[in-house]
C-alpha positions, -999 to +999 in steps of 0.1 A: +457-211+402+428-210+378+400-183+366+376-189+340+363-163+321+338-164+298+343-137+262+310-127+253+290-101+233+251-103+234+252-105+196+271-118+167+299-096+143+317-081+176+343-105+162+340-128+198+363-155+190+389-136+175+390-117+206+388-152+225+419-168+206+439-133+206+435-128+243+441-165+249+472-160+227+487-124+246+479-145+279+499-176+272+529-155+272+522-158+311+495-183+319+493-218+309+461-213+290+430-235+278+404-221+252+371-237+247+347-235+219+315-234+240+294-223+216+278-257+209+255-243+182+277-221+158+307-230+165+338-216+145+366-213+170+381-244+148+381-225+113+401-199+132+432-226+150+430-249+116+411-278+133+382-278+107+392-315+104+402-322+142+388-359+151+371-356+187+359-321+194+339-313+225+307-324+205+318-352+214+323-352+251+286-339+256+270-371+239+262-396+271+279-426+266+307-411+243+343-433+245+362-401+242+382-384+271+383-345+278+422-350+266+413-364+230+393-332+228+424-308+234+448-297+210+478-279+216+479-248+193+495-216+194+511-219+229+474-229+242+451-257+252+424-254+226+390-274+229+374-271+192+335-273+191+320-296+159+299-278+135+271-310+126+238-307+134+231-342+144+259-336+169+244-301+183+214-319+185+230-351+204+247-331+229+238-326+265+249-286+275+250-304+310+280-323+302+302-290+296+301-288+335+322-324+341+342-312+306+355-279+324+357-290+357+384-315+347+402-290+324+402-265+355+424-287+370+457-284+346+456-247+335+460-209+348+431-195+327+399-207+309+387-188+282+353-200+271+336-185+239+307-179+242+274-177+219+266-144+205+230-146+219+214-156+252+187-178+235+190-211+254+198-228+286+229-244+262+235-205+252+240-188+285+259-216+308+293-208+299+283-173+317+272-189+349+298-211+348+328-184+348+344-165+376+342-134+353+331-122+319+348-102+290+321-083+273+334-078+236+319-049+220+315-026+194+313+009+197+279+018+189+246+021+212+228-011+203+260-031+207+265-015+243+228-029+248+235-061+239+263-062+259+243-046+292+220-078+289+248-103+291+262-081+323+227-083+337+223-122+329+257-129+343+250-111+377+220-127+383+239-157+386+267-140+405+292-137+376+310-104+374+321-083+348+361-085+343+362-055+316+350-045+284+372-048+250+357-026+218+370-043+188+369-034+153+369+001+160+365+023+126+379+061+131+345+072+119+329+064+153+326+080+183+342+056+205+352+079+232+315+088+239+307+054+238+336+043+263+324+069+290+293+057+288+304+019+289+324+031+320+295+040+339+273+012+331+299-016+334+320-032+359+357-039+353+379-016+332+378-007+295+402-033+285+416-017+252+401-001+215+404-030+189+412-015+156+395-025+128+421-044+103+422-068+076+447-089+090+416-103+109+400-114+080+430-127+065+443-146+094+406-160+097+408-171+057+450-186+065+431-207+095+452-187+122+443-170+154+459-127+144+485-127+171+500-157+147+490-146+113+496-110+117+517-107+149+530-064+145+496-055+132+479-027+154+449-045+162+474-073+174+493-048+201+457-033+209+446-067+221+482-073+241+473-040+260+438-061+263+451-090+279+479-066+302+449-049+316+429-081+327+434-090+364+435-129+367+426-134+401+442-167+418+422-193+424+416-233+437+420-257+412+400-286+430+372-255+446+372-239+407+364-281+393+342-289+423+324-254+419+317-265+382+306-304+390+276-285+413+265-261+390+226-251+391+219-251+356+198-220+346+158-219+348+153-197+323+167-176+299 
């Protein structure tokens, strides 16, 4: 079986790839699961596993010509498959987006669940593949009204391409807000389910600083049993390994953005 998801947000400080690595994390308890950096541009997914100095990162693998193989780009970290993104502008510049369709398609075909982080904005062909790419997408939110617009633009994006919405997740939820207003109206406006209510917690912005995904760093913390409920509540749907990888390999890439 395989799904691929891809965790995305419309716009950046929803805290995205913490919610990536900590779903990836809670999921590994069941899945064999794979977690790649796919945002080619501002990439930090590595900061957060302490790869910051990793040697082949998928940089890499999108250069034509590389020597590199899709397994020099994997590291095994915190009971996951994790595919670090480099953080050089010569390399962003060097890479083919193209590419990441060959890199997942042969990653598809030894793991349960793909978890691909995505960029905060839909700016670029490079930007918005990993959302045509997926089965499904998590929408990471906040709970306020422009980040629920945000997030309404990467829904509508990803259904245009026939990629559907697996739930929502609000993170860094401050007991000031109004999140239960916000929730309803998330319900209405998105598919899937309302995942779970992220807390907001320094223990994220310690584990960040210690180079470790939260479930690691700060495994008892609320905002660490909020995104457990999280990953209990996403459905991963079987699938075919060689129909997910051959599905990737033919890919239209997007005409516009």
């Amino acid at each position: 079986m395989v799904e691929a998801f891809a965790v995305a947000s419309g716009k950046g400080g929803t805290g995205k790839t913490t919610s990536t690595l900590a779903l990836g994390m809670a999921l590994s308890e069941r899945y064999d699961v794979t977690v790649i950096d796919a945002d080619t541009g501002m990439a930090n997914l590595l900061f957060h596993t302490g790869l910051d100095d990793a040697d082949v990162t998928l940089h890499d693998l999108l250069v034509e010509g590389c020597d590199a193989s899709v397994d020099d780009a994997v590291y095994d970290r915190f009971g996951m498959s994790v595919v670090p993104c480099g953080t050089s502008l010569e390399a962003f510049e060097a890479a083919d987006p193209a590419r990441l369709r060959e890199v997942v398609a042969e990653l598809a075909a030894d793991t349960d669940v793909l978890l691909l982080d995505s960029p905060a904005a839909l700016g670029s062909k490079s930007a918005v593949l990993p959302v045509v790419l997926a089965d499904r997408v998590v929408v990471v939110l906040q709970p306020t009204v422009p980040s629920l617009s945000d997030g309404l633009k990467v829904q509508e994006y990803a259904r245009s391409y026939g990629t559907e919405t697996a739930g929502v997740l609000f993170n860094r939820v401050r007991d000031d807000e109004d999140t239960e207003r916000i929730a309803e109206q998330a319900a209405r406006y998105f598919g899937g389910t309302t995942l779970a209510s992220v807390p907001e917690s320094d223990a994220v912005r310690a584990a960040r600083r210690a180079g470790k995904p939260l479930l690691a760093h700060a495994p008892t913390d609320p905002a660490a049993d909020a995104f457990h409920e999280a990953a209990s509540n996403l459905d991963v749907r079987d699938g075919d390994a060689a129909g997910v990888a051959d599905r990737f390999k033919s890919a239209v890439l997007p005409d516009r953005v």
